[in-house]
C-alpha positions in Angstrom: 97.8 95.5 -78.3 99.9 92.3 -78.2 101.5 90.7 -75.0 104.8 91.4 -76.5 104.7 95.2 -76.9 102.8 95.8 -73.8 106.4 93.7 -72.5 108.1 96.1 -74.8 106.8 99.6 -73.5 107.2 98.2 -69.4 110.5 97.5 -69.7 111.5 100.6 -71.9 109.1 102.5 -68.8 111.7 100.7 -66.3 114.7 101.4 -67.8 113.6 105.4 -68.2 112.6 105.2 -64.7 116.3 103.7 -63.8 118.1 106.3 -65.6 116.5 109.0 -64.1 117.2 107.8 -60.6 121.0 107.0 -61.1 120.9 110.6 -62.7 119.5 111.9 -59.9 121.7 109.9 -57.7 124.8 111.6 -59.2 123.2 115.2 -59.1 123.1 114.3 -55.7 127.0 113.3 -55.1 125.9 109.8 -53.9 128.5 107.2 -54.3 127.2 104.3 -56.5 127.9 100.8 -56.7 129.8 98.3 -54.1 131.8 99.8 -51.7 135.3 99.4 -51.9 137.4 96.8 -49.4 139.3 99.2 -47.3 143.0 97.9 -46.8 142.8 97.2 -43.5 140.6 94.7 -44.0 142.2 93.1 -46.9 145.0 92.9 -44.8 143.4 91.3 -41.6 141.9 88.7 -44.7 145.4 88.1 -45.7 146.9 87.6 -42.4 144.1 85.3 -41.3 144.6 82.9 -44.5 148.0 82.8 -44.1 147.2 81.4 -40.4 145.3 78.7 -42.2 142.0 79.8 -41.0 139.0 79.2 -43.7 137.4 80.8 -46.0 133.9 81.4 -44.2 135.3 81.9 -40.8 138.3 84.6 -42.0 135.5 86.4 -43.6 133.2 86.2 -40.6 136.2 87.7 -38.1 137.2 90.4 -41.1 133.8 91.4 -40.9 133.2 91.4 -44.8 131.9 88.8 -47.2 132.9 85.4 -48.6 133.7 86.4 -52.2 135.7 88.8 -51.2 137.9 86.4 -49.0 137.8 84.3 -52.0 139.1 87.0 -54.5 141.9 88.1 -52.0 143.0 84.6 -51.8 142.7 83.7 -55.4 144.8 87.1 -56.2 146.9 88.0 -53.0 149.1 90.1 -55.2 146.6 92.4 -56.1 143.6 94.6 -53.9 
């Protein structure tokens, strides 16, 4: 057997193995995926950016991460 199919039937193994997890996972009523920003902290982001505070630190006192900080500020219209 050559390197390539061995390559070939693992990641087609992986990918079965994925499916039937996230299938599983739905059966199940687990929520998948990134949890959503809830509004009270987008607003808290928004109020601390328009004090001036930065980046890292409003997302340190929002408790949430950096890119979201980053994509409230690029889009404060939206979220």
């Amino acid at each position: 057997m050559e390197v390539g199919t061995v390559s070939e039937l693992e990641r087609s193994l992986t990918i079965e193995r994925i499916q039937a997890g996230l299938a599983r996972a739905r059966r199940e009523g687990k929520r998948l995926g990134r949890p959503r920003v809830t509004e009270d902290k987008v607003s808290k982001v928004r109020s601390l950016i328009a004090d001036g505070v930065g980046i890292h630190r409003a997302a340190r006192l929002a408790g949430c991460g950096v890119s979201v900080v980053q994509r409230i500020r690029a889009n404060p219209a939206a979220n």
